[in-house]
C-alpha positions as CSV (number, residue, x, y, z in Angstrom):
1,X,4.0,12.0,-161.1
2,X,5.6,9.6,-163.8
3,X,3.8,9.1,-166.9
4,X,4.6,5.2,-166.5
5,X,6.3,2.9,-163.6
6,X,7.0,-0.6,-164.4
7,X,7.5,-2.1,-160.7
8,X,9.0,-5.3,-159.2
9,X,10.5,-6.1,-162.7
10,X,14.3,-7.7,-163.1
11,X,15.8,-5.0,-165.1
12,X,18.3,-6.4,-168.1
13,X,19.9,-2.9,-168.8
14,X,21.7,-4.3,-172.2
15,X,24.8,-3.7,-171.3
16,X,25.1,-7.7,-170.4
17,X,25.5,-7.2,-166.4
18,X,23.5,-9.4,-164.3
19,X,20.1,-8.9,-163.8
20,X,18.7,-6.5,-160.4
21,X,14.8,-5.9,-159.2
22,X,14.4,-2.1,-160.0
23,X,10.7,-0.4,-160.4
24,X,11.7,2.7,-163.6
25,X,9.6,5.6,-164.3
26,X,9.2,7.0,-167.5
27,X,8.2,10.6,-168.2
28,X,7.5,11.7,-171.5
29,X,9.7,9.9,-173.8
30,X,12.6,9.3,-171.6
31,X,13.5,6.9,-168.3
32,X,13.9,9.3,-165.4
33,X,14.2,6.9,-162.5
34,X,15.6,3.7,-161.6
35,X,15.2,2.3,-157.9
36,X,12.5,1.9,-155.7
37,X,9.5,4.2,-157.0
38,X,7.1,5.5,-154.0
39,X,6.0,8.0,-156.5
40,X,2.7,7.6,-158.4
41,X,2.2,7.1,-162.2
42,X,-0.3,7.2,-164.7
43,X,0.2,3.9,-165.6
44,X,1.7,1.1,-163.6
45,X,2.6,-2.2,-165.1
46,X,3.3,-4.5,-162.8
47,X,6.1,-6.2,-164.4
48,X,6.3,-9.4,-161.3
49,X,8.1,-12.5,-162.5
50,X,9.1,-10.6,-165.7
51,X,12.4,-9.1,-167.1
52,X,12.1,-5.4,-168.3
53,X,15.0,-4.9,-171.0
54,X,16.1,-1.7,-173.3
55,X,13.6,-2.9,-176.8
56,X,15.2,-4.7,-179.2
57,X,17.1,-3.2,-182.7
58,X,16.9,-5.0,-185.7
59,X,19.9,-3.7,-186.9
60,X,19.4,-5.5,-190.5
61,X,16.0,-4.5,-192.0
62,X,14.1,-4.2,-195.1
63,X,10.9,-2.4,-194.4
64,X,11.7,0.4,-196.3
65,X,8.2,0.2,-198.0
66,X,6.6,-1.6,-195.5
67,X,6.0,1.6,-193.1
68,X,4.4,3.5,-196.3
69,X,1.9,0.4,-196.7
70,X,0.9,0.3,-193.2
71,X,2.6,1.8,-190.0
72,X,1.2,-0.8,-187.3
73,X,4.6,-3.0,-187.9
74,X,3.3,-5.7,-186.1
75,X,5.3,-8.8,-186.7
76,X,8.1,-6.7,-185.0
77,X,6.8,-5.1,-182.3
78,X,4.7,-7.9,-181.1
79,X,8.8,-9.3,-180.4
80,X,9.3,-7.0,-178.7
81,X,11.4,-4.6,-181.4
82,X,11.6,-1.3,-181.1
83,X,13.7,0.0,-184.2
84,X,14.6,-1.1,-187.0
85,X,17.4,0.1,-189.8
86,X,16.2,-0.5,-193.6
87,X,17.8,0.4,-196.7
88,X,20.4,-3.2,-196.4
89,X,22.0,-4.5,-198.9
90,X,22.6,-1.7,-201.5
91,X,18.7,-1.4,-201.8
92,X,17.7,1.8,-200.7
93,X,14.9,1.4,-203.4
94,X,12.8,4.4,-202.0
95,X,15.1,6.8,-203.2
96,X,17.3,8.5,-205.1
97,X,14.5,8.3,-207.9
98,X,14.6,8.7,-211.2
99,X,13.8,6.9,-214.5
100,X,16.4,4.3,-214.2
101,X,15.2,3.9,-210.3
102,X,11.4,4.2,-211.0
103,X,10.7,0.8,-212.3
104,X,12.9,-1.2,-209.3
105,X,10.8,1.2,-207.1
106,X,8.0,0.3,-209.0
107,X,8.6,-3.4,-208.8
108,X,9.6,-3.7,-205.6
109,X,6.1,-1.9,-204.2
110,X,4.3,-4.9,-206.3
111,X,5.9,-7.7,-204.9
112,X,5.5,-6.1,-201.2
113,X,1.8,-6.6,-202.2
114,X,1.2,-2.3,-202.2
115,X,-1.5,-0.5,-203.9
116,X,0.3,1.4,-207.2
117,X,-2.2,4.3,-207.4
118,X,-1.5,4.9,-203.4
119,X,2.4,4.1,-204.3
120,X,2.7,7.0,-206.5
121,X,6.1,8.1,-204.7
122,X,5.8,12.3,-203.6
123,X,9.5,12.6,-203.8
124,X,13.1,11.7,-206.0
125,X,15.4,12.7,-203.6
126,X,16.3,10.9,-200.0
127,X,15.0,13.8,-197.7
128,X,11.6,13.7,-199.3
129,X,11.3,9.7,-198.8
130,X,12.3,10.6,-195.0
131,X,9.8,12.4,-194.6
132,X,7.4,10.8,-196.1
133,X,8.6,8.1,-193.7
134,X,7.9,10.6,-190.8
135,X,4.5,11.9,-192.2
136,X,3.1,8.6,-192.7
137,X,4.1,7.8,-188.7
138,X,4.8,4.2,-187.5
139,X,4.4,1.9,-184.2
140,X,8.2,1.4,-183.9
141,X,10.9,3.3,-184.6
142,X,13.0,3.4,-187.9
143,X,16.4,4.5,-189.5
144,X,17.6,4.8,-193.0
145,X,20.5,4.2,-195.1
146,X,21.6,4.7,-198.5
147,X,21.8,1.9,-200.7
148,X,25.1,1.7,-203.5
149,X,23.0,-0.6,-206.0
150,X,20.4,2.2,-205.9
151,X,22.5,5.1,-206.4
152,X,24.7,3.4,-209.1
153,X,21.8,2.4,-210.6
154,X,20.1,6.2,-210.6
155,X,23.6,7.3,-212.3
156,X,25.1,4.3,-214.5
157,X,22.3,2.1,-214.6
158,X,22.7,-1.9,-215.2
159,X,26.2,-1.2,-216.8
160,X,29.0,-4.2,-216.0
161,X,31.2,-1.0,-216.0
162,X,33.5,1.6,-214.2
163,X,32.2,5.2,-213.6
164,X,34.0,7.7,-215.1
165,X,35.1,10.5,-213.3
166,X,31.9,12.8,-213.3
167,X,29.5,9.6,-212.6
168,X,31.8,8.9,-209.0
169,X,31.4,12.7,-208.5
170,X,27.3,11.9,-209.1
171,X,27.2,9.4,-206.7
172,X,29.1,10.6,-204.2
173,X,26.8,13.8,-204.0
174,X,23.9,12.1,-203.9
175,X,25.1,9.7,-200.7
176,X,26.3,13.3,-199.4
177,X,22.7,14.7,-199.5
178,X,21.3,11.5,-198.2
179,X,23.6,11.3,-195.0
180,X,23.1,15.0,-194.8
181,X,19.2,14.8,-195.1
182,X,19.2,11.8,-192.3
183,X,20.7,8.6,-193.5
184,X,22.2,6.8,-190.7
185,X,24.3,4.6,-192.7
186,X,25.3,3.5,-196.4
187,X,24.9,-0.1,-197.7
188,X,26.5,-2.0,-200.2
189,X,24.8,-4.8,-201.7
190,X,28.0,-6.3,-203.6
191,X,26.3,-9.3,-204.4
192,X,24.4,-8.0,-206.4
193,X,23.7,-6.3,-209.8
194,X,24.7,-3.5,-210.4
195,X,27.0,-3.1,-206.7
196,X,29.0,-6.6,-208.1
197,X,30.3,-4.8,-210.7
198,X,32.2,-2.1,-208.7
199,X,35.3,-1.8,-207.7
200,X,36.8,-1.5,-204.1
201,X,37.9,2.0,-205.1
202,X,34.5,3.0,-206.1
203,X,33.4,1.8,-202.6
204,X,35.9,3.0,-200.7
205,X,35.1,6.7,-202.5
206,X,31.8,6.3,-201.2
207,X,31.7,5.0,-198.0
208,X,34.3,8.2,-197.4
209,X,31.5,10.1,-197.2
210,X,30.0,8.1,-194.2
211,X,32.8,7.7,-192.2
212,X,33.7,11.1,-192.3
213,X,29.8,11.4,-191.1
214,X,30.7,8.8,-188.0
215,X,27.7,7.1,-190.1
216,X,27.8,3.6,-190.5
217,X,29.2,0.9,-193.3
218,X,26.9,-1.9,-193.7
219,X,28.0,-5.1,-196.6
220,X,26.5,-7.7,-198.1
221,X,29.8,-8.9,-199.5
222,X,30.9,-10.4,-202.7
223,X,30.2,-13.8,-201.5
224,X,29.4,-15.6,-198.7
225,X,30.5,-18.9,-200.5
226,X,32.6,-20.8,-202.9
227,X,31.0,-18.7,-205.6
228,X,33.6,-15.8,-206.8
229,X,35.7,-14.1,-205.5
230,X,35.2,-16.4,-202.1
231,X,33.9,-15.8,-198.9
232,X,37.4,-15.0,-197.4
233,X,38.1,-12.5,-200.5
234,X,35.2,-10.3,-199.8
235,X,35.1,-10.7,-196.3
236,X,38.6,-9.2,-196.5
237,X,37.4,-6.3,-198.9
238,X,35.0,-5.4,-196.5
239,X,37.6,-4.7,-193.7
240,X,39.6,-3.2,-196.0
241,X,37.1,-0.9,-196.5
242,X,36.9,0.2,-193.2
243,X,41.1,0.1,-192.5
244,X,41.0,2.6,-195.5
245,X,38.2,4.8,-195.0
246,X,38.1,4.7,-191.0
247,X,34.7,4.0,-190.2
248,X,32.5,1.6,-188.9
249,X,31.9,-1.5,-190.6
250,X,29.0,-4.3,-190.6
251,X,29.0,-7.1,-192.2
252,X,25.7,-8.3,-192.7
253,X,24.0,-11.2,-191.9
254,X,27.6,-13.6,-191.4
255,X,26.9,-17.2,-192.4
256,X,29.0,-19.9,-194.0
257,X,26.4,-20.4,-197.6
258,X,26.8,-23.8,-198.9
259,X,28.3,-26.9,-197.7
260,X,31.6,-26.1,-199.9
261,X,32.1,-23.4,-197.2
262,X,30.8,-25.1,-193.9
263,X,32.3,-25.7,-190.9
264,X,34.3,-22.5,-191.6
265,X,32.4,-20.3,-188.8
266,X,35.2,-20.2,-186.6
267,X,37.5,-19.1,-189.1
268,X,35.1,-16.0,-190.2
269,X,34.8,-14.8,-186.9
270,X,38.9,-15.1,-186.3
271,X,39.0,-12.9,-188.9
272,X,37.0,-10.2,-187.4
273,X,38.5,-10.5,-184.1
274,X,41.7,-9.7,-186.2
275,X,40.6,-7.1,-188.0
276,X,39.3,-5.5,-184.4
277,X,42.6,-6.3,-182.9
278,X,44.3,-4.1,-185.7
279,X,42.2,-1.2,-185.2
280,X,39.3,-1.4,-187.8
281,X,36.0,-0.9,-186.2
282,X,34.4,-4.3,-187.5
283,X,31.3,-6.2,-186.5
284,X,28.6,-8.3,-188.1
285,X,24.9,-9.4,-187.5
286,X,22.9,-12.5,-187.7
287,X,19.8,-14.6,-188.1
288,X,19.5,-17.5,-186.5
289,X,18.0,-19.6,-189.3
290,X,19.8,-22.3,-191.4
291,X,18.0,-20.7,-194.7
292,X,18.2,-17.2,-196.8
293,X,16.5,-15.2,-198.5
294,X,17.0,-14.0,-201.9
295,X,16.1,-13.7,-205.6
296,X,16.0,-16.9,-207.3
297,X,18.3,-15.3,-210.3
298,X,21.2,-14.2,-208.2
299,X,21.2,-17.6,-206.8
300,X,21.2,-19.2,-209.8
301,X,23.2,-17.1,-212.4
302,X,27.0,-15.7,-212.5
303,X,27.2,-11.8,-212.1
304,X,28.3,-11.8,-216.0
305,X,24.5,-12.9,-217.1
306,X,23.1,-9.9,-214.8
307,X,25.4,-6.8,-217.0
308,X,22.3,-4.9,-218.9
309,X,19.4,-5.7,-216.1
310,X,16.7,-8.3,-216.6
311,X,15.8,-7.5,-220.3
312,X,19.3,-8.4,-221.1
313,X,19.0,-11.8,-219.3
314,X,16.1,-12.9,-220.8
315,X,17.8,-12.2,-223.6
316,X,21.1,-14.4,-222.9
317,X,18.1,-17.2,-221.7
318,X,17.0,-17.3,-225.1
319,X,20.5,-17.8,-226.7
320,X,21.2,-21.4,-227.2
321,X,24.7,-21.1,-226.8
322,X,24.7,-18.9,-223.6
323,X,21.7,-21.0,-222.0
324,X,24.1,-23.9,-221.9
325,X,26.8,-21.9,-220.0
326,X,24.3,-20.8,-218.0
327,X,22.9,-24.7,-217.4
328,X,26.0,-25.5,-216.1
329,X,26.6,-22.6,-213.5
330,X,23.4,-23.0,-212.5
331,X,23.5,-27.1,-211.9
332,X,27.0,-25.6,-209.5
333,X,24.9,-23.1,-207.5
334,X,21.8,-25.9,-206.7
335,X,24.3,-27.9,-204.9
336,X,25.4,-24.4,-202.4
337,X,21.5,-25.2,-201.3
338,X,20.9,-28.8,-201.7
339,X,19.5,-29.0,-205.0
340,X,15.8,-28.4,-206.0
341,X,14.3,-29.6,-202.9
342,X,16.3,-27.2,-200.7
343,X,14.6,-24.0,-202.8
344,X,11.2,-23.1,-202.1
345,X,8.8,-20.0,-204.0
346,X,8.6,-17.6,-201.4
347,X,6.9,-14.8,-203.6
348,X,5.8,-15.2,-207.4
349,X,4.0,-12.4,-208.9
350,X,2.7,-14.6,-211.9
351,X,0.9,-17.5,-210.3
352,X,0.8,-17.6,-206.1
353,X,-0.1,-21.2,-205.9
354,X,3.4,-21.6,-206.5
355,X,4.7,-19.6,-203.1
356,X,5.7,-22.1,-200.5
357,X,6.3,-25.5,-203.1
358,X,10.0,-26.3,-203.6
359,X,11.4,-26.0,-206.8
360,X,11.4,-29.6,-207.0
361,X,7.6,-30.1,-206.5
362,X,6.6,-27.5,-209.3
363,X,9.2,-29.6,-211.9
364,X,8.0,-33.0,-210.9
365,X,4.5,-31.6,-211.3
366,X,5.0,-30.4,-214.6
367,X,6.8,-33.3,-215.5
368,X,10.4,-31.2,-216.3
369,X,14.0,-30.6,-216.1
370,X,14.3,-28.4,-212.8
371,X,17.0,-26.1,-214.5
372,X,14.6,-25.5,-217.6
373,X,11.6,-25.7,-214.9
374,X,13.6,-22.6,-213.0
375,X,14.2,-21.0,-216.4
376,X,11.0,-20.9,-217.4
377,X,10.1,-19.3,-214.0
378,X,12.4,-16.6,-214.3
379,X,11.2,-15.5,-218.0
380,X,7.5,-15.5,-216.8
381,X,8.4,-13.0,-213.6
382,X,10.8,-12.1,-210.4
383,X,11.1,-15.1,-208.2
384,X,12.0,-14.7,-204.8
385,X,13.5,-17.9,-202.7
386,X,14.3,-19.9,-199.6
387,X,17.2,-21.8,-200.0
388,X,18.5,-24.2,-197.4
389,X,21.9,-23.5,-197.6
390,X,23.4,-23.2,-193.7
391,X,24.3,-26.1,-191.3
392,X,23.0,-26.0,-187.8
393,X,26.9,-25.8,-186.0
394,X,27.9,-22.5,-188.3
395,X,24.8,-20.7,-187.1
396,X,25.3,-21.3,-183.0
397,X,28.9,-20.8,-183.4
398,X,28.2,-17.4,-185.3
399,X,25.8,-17.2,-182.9
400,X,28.0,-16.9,-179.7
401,X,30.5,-14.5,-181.3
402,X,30.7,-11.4,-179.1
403,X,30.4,-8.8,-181.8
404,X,27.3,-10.3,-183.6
405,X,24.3,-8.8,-183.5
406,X,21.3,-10.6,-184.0
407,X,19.0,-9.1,-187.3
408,X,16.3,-10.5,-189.1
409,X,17.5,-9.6,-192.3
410,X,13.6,-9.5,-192.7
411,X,10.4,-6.4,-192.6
412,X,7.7,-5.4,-190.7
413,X,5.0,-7.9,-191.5
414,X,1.3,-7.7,-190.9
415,X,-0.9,-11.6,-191.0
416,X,-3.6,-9.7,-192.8
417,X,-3.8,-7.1,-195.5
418,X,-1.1,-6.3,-198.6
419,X,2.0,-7.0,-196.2
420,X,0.3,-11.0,-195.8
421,X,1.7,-12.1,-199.6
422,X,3.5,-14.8,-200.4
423,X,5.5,-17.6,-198.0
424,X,8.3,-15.1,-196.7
425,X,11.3,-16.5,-194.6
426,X,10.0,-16.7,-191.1
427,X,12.3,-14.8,-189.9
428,X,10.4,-11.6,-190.4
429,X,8.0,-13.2,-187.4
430,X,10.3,-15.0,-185.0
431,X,13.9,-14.1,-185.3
432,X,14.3,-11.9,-182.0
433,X,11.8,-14.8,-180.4
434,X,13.6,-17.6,-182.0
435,X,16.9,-16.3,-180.5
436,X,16.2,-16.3,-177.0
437,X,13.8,-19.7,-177.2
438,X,16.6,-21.5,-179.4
439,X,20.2,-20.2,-178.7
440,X,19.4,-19.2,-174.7
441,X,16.8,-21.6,-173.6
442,X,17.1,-24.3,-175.7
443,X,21.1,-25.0,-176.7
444,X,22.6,-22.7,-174.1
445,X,24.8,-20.7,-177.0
446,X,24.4,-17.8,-175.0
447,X,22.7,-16.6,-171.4
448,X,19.9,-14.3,-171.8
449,X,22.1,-11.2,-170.5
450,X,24.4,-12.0,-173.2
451,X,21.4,-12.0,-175.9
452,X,19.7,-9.2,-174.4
453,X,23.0,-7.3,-175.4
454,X,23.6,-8.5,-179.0
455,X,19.8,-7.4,-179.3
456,X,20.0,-3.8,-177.8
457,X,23.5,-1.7,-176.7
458,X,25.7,-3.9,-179.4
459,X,23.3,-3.1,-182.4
460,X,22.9,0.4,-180.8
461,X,26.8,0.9,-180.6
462,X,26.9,0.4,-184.3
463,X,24.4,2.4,-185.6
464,X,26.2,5.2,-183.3
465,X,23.5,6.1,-181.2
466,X,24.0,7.3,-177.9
467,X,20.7,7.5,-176.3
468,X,19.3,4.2,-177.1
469,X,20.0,0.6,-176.2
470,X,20.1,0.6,-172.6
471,X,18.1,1.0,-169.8
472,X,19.4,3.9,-168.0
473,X,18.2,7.4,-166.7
474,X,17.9,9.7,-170.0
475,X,17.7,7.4,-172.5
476,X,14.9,7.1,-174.5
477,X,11.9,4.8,-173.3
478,X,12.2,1.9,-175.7
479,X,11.4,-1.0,-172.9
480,X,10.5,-4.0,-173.5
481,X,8.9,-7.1,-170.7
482,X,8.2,-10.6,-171.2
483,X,8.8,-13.6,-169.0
484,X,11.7,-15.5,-171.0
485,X,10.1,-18.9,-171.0
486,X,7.1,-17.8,-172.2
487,X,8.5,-16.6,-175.1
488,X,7.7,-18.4,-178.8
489,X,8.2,-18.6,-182.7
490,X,5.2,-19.8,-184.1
491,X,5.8,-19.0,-188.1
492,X,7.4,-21.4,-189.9
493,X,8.8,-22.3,-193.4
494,X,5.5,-23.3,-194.4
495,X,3.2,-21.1,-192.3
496,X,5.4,-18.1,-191.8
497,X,2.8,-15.3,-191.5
498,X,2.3,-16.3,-188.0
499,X,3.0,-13.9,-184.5
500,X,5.8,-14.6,-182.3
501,X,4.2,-14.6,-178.3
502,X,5.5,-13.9,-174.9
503,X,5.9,-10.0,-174.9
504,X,3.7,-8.8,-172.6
505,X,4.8,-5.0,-172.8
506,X,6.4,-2.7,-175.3
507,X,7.2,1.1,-174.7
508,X,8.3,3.3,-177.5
509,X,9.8,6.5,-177.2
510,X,7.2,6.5,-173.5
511,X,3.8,5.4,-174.9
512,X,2.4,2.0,-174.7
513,X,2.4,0.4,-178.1
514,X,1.6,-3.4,-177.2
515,X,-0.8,-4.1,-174.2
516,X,-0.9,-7.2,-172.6
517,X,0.7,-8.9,-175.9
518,X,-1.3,-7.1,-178.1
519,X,-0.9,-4.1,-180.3
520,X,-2.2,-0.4,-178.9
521,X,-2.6,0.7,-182.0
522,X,-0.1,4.1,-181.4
523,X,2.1,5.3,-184.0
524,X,4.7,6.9,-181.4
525,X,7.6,5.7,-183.8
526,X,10.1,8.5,-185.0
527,X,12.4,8.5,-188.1
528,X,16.0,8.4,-186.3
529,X,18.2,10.9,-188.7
530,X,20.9,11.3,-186.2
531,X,23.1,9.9,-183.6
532,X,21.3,11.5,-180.9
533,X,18.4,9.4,-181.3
């Protein structure tokens, strides 16, 4: 007797073979049998005209807080994703905590739309926020990593400085502790206050800690532009990274930002293939979107104006003198995403009316300057944006490369309740959906095997683990099934809290968390702490 059979289904296994018509039954939380099933089970789903594949890994997440606000995770799973890996880009902002921490914690729960007095965090340290995680349960399943902003931020703060000697020793203990509690990775947001002002050394120290782990590197370089040091530069520093400390490394979410920098796809993904060619274990991930994501003042203002935190940029703002140097690098970044028009208000604290009109539209409407108009913005509250900034060739031919993953770069979104604020990116909604409508059916980038792949046993490979990502006897029963064509993005730039459709069935970990396209309602989600799964 199997718990669950999925007959007459053609099974993708991940690995990118060709298809085959298999029935698999599922016991507990693992696939025991692939063939023809004469057996019985508890539950059959008849899986006719359907492909069954491993469920997808958003291998680039940012739900850290999401799962604490509400586990059901649904703009995922209703794609058909099955785990998801948060703490990207440095920001780990769940822990370490302390009073430097506290009030990015703090903010960060706000602008995810979460109730403060049911916020109050129970932990400081990264073991308590993983359990947490695990005690407040979750319909998909999730892994952690460290972030370097947050644990540079817990020891040095906002500095534009070096660590001294004890401070290195600080952090490195505490991304010890985390990778030892459960981490499955460490992030660098270099990009970023206060990861931008590091240097390689500092990184390399701490990534050591990883590698020697067999835990993984994920980067949000220096740049992914013209803007300093260059896209090449940090791309470069990235890999070095990885030559010098022997790990695994990710770049994250690989695009070409900014016309200066377009039409230079190819070129980053010959540099990759070199890097792998020479022995360093380097890959990247992607969404398939011509727009980003990210705070309007670290697209906006050089790293310089960031030394200090906010308080100490509001402060250069109102400085006469500075606020023309910072006029003129800001006029330079507009053009990276097509000036005002190409930057919409995705999420502003002070006044929502504002979320989803362009930059332009809120300037013309008050009848101003769109630099002073963004200024003004940015001393009244955080302001996160959508920039235009991508061209349509760079992201298929990223798209194609062998070694990219495809990632969201997004969180676990519900259409209703606190995690329904603001005009996010779509791609929290439809990236997995987008992929195989856009790049397989549509343009023919990829087959579906191919993107099945880059969406299951690649991302697994990465993260290390060895019993998910593929459908195979003893692995884990993360399945998904969906008829291909049936598959659909429906949220857009100016709708985006809208459902992707066209997965029929979801299995996580053996139980049946979406039903006929719809949501069971399970939390049979685990927090992944190591490479086992």
């Amino acid at each position: 007797m199997f718990d669950v059979v999925i007959k007459n289904g053609l099974v993708l296994d991940g690995t990118g073979s060709p298809g085959y018509r298999a029935d698999i039954g599922v016991r507990d939380d693992r696939i025991v049998t692939i063939g023809e099933i004469e057996g019985e089970g508890k539950t059959v789903i008849d899986a006719t005209g359907s492909v069954v594949t491993p469920g997808f890994i958003d291998l680039h997440a940012h739900s850290d807080l999401s799962f604490l606000i509400d586990h059901n995770a649904d703009s995922k799973l209703r794609q058909g994703v099955t785990l998801e890996l948060v703490g990207n880009c440095g920001m780990s902002y769940c822990a370490p905590l302390n009073e430097r921490t506290m009030e990015t914690y703090e903010g960060w729960l706000s602008r995810m739309g979460g109730d403060r007095s049911n916020g109050e965090p129970g932990w400081t340290e990264f073991g308590g926020f993983l359990d947490a995680l695990s005690d407040a349960g979750s319909a998909i399943n999730v892994a952690t990593q460290i972030g370097h902003n947050q644990v540079r931020r817990a020891v040095i703060g906002a500095d534009a400085r070096a660590p001294s000697y004890e401070e290195l020793e600080a952090m490195r203990r505490i991304v010890a502790e985390a990778l030892d509690a459960g981490a499955m990775g460490f992030s660098t947001g270099l990009y970023f206050p206060p990861g931008y002002y590091s240097l390689t050394d500092e990184v390399i120290a701490l990534n050591q800690e990883a590698a020697d782990r067999n835990r993984l590197y994920s980067s949000h370089t220096r740049s992914e532009s013209d803007e300093p040091p260059g896209l090449f530069v940090a791309l470069n520093e990235a890999i070095e990274i990885g030559r010098r400390t022997g790990g695994r490394v990710e770049v994250s979410h690989v695009k070409a930002h900014g016309p200066r920098v377009w039409d230079r796809s190819a070129q980053i993904l010959e540099t990759i293939r070199d890097a792998r060619h020479d022995g360093v274990d380097v890959a990247g991930d992607q969404y398939p979107y011509t727009a980003c994501g990210t705070p309007l003042s670290g697209a906006i203002f050089n790293r310089w104006a960031h030394d200090g935190g906010r308080p100490a940029l509001l402060e250069r703002l109102g400085d006469a003198d500075l606020r023309q140097r910072l006029r003129a690098e800001a006029e330079y970044a507009m053009f990276r995403f097509q000036g005002p028009a190409g930057c919409v208000i995705s999420g502003y604290d002070p006044n929502h009316s504002l979320e989803g009109q362009t930059l332009a539209d809120v300037s013309e409407a008050r009848d101003a300057d769109p630099i002073d108009t963004a200024f003004k913005l940015l001393q009244d509250g955080e302001v996160s944006v959508v920039l235009t900034s991508m061209c349509d060739s760079d992201v298929e031919t990223i798209a194609a490369g062998e070694f990219i993953s495809v990632a969201s770069d997004g969180m676990s979104l519900r259409t209703e309740g606190p995690l329904s604020a603001g005009k996010p990116h779509p791609r929290s909604y439809g990236t997995n959906a987008r992929f195989i409508e856009r790049m397989v059916l549509g343009r023919n980038v990829v087959g579906l095997e191919e993107a099945i792949r880059k969406m299951t046993t690649l991302p697994a490979q990465r993260l290390g683990l060895k019993n998910r990502g593929r459908i195979a006897p003893g692995q884990y029963a993360d399945i998904a099934v969906f008829e291909p064509t049936a598959i659909t993005e429906h949220a857009t730039f100016a709708d985006p809290h809208q459902y992707s459709t066209g997965v029929s069935t979801v299995l996580i970990n053996g139980m049946i968390a979406l039903d006929g396209g719809v949501p069971s309602g399970t939390t049979g989600g685990r927090v992944i702490r190591d490479n086992a799964g």
